[in-house]
C-alpha positions in Angstrom: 121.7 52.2 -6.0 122.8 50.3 -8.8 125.7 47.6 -9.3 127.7 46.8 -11.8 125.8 44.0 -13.7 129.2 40.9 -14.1 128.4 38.5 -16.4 130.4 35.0 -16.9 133.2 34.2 -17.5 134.5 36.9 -14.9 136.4 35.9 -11.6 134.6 35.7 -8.1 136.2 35.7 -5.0 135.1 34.1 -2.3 136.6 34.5 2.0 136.5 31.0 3.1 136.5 27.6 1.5 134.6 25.7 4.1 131.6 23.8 2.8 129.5 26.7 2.5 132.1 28.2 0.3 132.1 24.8 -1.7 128.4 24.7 -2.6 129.1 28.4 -4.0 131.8 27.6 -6.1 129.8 25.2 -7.7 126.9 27.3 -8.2 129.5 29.8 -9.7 131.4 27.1 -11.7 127.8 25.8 -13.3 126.7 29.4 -14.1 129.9 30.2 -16.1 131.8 32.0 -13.6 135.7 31.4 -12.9 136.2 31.3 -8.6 139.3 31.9 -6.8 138.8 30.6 -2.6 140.9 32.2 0.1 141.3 29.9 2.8 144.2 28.9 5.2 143.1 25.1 5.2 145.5 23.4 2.5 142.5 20.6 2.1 139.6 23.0 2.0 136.5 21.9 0.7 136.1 24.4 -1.7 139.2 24.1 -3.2 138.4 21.0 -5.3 136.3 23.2 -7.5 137.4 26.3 -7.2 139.8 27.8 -10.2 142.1 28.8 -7.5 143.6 28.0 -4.0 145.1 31.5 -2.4 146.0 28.9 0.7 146.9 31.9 3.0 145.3 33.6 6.3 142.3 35.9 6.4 144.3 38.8 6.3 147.1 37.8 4.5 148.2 41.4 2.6 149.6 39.9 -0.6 146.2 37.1 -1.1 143.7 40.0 -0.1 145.4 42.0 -3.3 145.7 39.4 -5.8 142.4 38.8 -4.7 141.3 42.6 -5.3 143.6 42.6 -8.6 142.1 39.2 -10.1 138.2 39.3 -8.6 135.4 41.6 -10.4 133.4 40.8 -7.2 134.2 38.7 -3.4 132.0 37.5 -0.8 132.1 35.4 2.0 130.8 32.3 3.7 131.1 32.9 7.3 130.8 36.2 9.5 134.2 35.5 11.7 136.2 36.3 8.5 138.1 39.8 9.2 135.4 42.3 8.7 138.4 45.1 8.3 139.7 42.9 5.3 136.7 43.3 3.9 136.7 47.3 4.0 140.1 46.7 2.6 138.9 45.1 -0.3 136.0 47.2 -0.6 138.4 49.9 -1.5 139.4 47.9 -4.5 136.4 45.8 -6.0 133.0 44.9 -5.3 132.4 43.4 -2.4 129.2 42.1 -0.6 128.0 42.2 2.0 129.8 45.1 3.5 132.0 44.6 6.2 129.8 47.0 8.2 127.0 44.1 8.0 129.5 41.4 8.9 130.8 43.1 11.8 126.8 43.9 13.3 126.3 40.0 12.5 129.3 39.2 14.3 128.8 40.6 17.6 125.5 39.8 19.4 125.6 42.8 21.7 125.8 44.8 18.2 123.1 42.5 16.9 120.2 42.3 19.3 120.6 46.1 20.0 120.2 46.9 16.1 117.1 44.8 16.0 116.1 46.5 19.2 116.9 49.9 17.3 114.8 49.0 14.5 111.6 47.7 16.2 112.1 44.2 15.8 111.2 42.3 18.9 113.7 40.3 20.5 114.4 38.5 24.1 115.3 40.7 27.2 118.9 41.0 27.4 121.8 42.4 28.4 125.0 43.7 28.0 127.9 42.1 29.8 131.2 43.6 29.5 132.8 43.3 33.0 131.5 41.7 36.2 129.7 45.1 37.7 127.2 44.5 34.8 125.6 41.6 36.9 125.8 43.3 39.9 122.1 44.8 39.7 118.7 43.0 39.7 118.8 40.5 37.0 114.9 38.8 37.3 114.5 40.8 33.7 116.8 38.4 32.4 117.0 34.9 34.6 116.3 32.0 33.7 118.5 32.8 30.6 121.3 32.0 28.5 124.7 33.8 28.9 126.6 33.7 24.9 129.4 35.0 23.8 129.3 38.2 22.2 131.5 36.7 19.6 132.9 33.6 17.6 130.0 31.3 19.2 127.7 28.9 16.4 126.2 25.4 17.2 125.8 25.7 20.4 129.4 26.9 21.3 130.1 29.8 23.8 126.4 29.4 25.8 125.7 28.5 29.5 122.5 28.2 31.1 121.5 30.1 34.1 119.2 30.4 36.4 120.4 32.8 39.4 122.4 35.8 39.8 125.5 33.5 41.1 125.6 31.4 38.3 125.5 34.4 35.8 128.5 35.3 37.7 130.3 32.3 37.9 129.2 31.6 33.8 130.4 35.4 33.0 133.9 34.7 35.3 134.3 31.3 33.2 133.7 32.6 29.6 135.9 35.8 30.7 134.4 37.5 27.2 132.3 40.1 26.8 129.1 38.3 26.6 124.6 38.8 26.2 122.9 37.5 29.3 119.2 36.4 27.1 116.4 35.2 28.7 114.8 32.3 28.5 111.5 31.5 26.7 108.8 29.1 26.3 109.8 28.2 22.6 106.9 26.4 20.5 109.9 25.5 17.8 112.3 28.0 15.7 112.0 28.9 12.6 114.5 30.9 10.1 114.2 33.1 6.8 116.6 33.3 4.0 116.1 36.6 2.1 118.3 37.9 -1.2 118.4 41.3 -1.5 119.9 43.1 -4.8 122.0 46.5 -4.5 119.1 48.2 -6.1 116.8 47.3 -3.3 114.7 44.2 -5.4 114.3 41.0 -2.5 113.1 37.0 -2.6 112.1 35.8 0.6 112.7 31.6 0.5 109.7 29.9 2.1 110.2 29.7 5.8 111.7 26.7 7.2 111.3 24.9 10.9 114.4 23.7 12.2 115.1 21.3 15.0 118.1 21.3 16.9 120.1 18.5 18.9 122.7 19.4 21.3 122.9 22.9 20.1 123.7 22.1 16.5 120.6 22.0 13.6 119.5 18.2 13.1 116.4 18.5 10.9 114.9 21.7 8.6 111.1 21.2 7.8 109.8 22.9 4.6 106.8 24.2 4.6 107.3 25.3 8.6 104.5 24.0 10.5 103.4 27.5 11.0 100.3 29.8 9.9 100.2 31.7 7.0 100.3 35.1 9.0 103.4 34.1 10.9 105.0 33.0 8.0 104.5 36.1 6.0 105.7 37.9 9.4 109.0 36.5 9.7 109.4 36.8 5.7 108.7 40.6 6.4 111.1 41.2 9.0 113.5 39.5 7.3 113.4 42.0 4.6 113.3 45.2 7.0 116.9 43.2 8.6 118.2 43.4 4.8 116.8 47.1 4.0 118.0 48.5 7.3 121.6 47.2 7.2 121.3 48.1 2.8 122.8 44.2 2.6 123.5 43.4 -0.7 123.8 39.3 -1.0 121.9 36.4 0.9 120.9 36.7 4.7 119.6 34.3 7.2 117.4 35.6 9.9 116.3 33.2 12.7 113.3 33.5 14.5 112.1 31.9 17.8 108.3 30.8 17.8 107.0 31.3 21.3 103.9 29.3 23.0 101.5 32.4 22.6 102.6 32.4 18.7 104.2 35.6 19.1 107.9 36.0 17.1 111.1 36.9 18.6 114.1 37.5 16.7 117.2 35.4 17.5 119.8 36.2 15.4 121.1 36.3 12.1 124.3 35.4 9.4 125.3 37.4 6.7 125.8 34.0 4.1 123.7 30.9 3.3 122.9 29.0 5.9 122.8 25.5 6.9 118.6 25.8 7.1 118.7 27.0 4.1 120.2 23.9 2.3 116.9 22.6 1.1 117.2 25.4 -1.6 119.6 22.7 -3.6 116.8 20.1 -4.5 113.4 21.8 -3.7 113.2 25.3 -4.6 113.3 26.7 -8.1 116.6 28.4 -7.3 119.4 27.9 -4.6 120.5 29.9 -1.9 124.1 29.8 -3.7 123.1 30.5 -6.8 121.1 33.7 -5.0 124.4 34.9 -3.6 126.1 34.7 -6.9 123.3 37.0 -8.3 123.5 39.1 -5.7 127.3 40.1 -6.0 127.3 39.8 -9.5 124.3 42.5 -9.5 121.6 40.2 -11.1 118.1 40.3 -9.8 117.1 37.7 -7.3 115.8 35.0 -9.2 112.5 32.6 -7.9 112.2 31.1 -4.7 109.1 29.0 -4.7 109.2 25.6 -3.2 108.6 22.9 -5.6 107.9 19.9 -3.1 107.9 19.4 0.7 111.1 18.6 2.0 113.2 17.8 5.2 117.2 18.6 5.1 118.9 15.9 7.4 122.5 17.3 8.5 124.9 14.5 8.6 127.4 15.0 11.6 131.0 12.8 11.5 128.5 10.5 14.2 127.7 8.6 11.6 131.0 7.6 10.3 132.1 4.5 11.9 135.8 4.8 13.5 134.7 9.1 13.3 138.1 10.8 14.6 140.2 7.6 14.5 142.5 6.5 12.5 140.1 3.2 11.9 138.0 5.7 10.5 135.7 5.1 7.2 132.7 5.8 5.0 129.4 5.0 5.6 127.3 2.8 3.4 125.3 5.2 1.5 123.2 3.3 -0.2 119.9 2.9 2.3 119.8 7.3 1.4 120.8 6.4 -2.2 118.1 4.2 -2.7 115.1 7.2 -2.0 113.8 7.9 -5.2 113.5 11.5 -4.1 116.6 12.0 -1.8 119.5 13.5 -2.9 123.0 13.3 -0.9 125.7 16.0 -0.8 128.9 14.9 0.7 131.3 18.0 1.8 134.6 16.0 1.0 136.1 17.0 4.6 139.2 14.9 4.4 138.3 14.2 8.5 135.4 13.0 10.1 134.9 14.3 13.6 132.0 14.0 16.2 129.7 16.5 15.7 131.7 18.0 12.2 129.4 18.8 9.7 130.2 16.8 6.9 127.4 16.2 4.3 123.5 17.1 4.4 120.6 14.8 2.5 117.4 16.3 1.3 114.1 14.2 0.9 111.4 15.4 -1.1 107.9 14.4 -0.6 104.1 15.0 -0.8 104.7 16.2 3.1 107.0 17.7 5.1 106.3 15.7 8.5 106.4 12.1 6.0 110.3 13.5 5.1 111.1 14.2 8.2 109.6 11.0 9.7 111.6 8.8 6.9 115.2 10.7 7.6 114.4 10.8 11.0 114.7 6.8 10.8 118.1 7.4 8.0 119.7 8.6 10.4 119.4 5.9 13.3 120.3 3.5 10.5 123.3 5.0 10.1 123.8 5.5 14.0 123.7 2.2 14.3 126.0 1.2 11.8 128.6 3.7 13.3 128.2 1.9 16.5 126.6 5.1 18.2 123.1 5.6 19.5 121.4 8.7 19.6 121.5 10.5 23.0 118.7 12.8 24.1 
């Protein structure tokens, strides 16, 4: 199937204006394209370089027409936006991706059973939509992590258990429909970011290794410290996620990397993601700037990785005074002075603990000698917050 092929100086629209939705609007905004941002938030992100504000809800009626009057295509940049809205607008304009893909992505019992469906490995799990689900013989699934079928990210929504009682006691606390997964012995976890055109053409990003702390992504490796045949694996099944669900746009597919080097996959997000953020400084093109192909039915453009690099995310830790009214900016200049490091602040009016508010990417000849120096960025600016970092 073919798209429409929208050239500059048409309107985009875009669901969200969070910073995902700001580091579109300036891929947009640099390309030639005019952007109008639907977001509640009166101080969103994107908003300061978007065309237009439509500061209204989700599903606000009259924003979702002007949008579907004004726009010649609208995406999104997170999978909890209203996935009926998106039909809606379907209706009216190009949109992408479908709703249909946003609403797999935002269910895990919806996700894990369409990779299951299309022969993609995954962890044992299963299904819990009322307490007699844990009633039967659960060693399949225990030790393991009971998540929230919906609305969890970073960490959110997730227990770990390791008997039949507290499954129950987890599954009686949450009181959602939830996935009971099993727990495995993880080497690390990698992701993919694939862009795939309505007319079936893909780019696979080179795979990055990403390291969490406390549930939320801390440091993305590039190259990921992983063979050639793995990496070309979870590039592959990336693409068969995008082909089977006929996604048109950017997709992130995570992947856990288990002792005996086999792949599972974990889960995936119908947007750029926050291990994809590397893209801005050390690939030939940027995940944002692939999304705005994508919906404006351009072909993907190059994704090849120009240096090593590791992608620090910047949490509100590391503001001194973070959620306070003593609150105030870090001194930037220790990250300012790398030759080959490049800062991107979110402009989030409030820093919070554990808000992501910025990200820093720093090139060089390796990705372990990045990673070692903004492993030590970091601490610096623990320190200066006052904080240490806790295991």
């Amino acid at each position: 199937m073919s798209a429409p092929v929208i050239l500059p100086p048409a309107r985009l629209g875009i669901l969200g204006g969070g910073q995902l939705g700001r580091m579109f609007v300036q891929a947009a905004r640099t390309m030639g394209y005019t952007v109008t941002v639907l977001d509640p938030d009166p101080d969103a992100p994107a908003a300061e370089f978007a065309n237009l504000h439509l500061c209204a809800a989700f599903d606000d009626a009259e924003a979702l027409r002007q949008l579907a009057d004004s726009c010649a295509a609208i995406t999104t940049e997170f999978e909890n936006v209203n996935a009926e809205s998106m039909r809606w607008l379907a209706q009216h304009t190009v949109v992408s991706p479908r709703g249909e893909c946003v609403a797999v992505a935002q269910d895990r019992i919806r996700e894990k059973t369409f990779f299951q469906q299309h022969g993609l490995p995954v962890a044992p799990f299963l299904p819990v939509t009322q307490a007699d689900d844990l009633d039967s013989d659960l060693s399949d699934y225990l030790p393991g992590i009971l998540k929230t079928a919906r609305l969890g990210y970073d960490g959110k929504g997730q227990q770990r258990v390791r008997t039949a009682e507290e499954a129950r006691a987890a599954w009686q606390q949450l009181g959602v429909p939830c996935v009971l997964e099993k727990m495995l012995p993880l080497q690390l976890e990698i992701s993919a970011i694939v862009t795939r055109a309505a007319d079936g053409q893909m780019a696979v990003f080179p795979i990055a290794e990403n390291q969490h702390h406390q549930g939320i992504l801390d440091v993305t490796l590039v190259p990921a410290r992983v063979s050639t045949d793995l990496a070309q694996a979870a590039q592959q099944a990336a693409c068969r996620v995008a082909a089977a669900l006929d996604y048109v746009g950017v997709l992130a597919v995570e992947f856990f990397v288990l002792e005996d080097g086999l792949l599972r996959v974990n889960e995936m997000a119908p947007r750029p993601h926050n291990s994809g953020h590397y893209t801005l400084d050390a690939t030939v093109s940027s995940q944002f700037q692939q999304q705005v192909r994508a919906m404006c039915g351009l072909p993907p453009a190059a994704t090849d990785l120009l240096r090593p690099v590791a992608m620090l995310n910047l949490l509100g830790d590391v503001w001194p005074g973070a959620g306070t009214d003593a609150c105030r900016e870090p001194d930037w200049q220790p990250l300012q002075a790398e030759a080959q490091g490049f800062l991107h602040l979110y402009g989030k009016r409030e820093a919070r603990i554990g808000r992501k508010m910025a990200h820093y990417n720093l090139l060089a000849d390796q990705a372990n000698t990045a990673a070692e120096r903004v492993a030590v960025l970091r601490d610096t600016l623990l320190q200066a917050a006052g904080r240490a970092r806790k295991a």
